[in-house]
C-alpha positions, 0 to 999 in steps of 0.5 A: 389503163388511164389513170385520172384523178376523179371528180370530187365528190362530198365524201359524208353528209354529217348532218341535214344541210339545213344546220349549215355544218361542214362536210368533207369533200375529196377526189373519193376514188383513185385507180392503181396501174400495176406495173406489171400482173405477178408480185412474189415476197422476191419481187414486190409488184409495185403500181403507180396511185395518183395523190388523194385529197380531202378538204372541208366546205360549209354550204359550199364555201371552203372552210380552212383545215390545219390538219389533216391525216388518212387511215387505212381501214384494212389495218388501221395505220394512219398516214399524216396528210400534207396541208396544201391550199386549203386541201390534204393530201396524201402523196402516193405515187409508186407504191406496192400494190397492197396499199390498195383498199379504203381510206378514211380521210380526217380533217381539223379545222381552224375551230378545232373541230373534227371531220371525216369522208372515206375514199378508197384506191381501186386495184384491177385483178394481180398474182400475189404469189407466197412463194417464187414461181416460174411464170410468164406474162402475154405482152400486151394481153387483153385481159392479162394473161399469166401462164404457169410452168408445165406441173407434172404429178404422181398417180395418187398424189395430192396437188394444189393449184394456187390462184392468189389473186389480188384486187380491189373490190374483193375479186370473184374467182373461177376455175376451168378446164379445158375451156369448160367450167370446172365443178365439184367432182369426188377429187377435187376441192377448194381453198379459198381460191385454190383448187385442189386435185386430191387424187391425181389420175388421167382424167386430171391431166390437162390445161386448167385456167384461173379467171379473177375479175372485178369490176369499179368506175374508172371516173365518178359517176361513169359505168362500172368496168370489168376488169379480168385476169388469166391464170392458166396450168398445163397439168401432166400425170405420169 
């Protein structure tokens, strides 16, 4: 995936233009490139986010800032800003992946009065896995494609086939087997975007593929792109 800062956009109108007030300006949306498709808590999966920005402009002319900073919504941690010709910026760079997600952008001008636009860091569909697994990604795969270890389960046994995928917007996720859409039957369940084989037998056995996608512009104002991800499990019963 190419990564380009996009156009900037006005971020949030605070009142009719009518009143001349200032609003805020900024590069509205900016797209992570993952290094790689799997993260675990023993390697961390780290992507690279171009720089974003916000400034201040009052019908149309540049207003000076003084300060500047951004907050994460999804946590509320504020990052200063760093003032630069008239613009704020907060410096990215290779960062892991879990710092995609909205922003709010707030920017002092000389007057002492307070602005604000929001932004937000788009992330295509990652493994995010809570424990260490043995996996393996297709090089060069379009859409990736992540292929799990053989899991081999007992007649009668419960087992939980994870799918932690990551991505910004929320992802939808799906389950199939066998190349057939999998539905409800009376053993298997759903945790969130896992699927549980509740009682294993033979009619469990086979490959079981996980799909995630989202879909975001790549540029503002250009079409909304899919962006997907495969997960696919050998399942034995034994």
């Amino acid at each position: 995936m190419r990564n380009k800062e996009m156009k900037y956009l006005i971020l949030i109108g605070l009142v009719p233009l009518a009143l001349a007030q200032v609003t805020v300006i900024g590069n509205l949306a900016v797209v992570a490139s993952p290094e790689s498709h799997v993260g675990t808590p023993n390697k961390t999966l780290y992507a690279t986010i171009p720089n974003l920005w916000c400034a201040a402009q009052k019908l149309g002319e540049h207003v000076d800032v003084e300060y500047g900073e951004f907050t994460r919504l999804s946590d509320g941690k504020v990052f200063p800003g760093t003032v630069n010709q008239g613009k704020v910026y907060l410096e990215i760079g290779k960062v892991s992946v879990k710092v995609a997600g909205r922003y709010r952008c707030e920017v002092r001008t000389l007057d002492k009065e307070i602005h604000s636009g929001n932004l937000i860091i788009y992330l295509p569909p990652v493994l995010d896995f809570p424990s260490a697994v043995r996996v393996s990604e297709v090089l060069n795969a379009r859409p990736p494609h992540v292929i799990g270890a053989e899991r081999r389960g007992l007649h009668g046994e419960r087992m939980v086939l994870e799918c932690p995928i990551l991505a910004n917007p929320e992802p939808m996720v799906r389950w199939d087997k066998n190349g057939e859409p999998l539905g409800n039957s009376e053993n298997i369940e759903y945790d969130g975007n896992n699927l549980i084989l509740t009682q294993l037998s033979e009619e469990h056995a086979g490959k079981y593929r996980c799909t995630g996608d989202n879909s975001f512009p790549l540029f503002v104002d250009g079409p909304s792109i899919p962006h997907q991800l495969y997960f696919d499990q050998d399942i034995k019963v034994v």
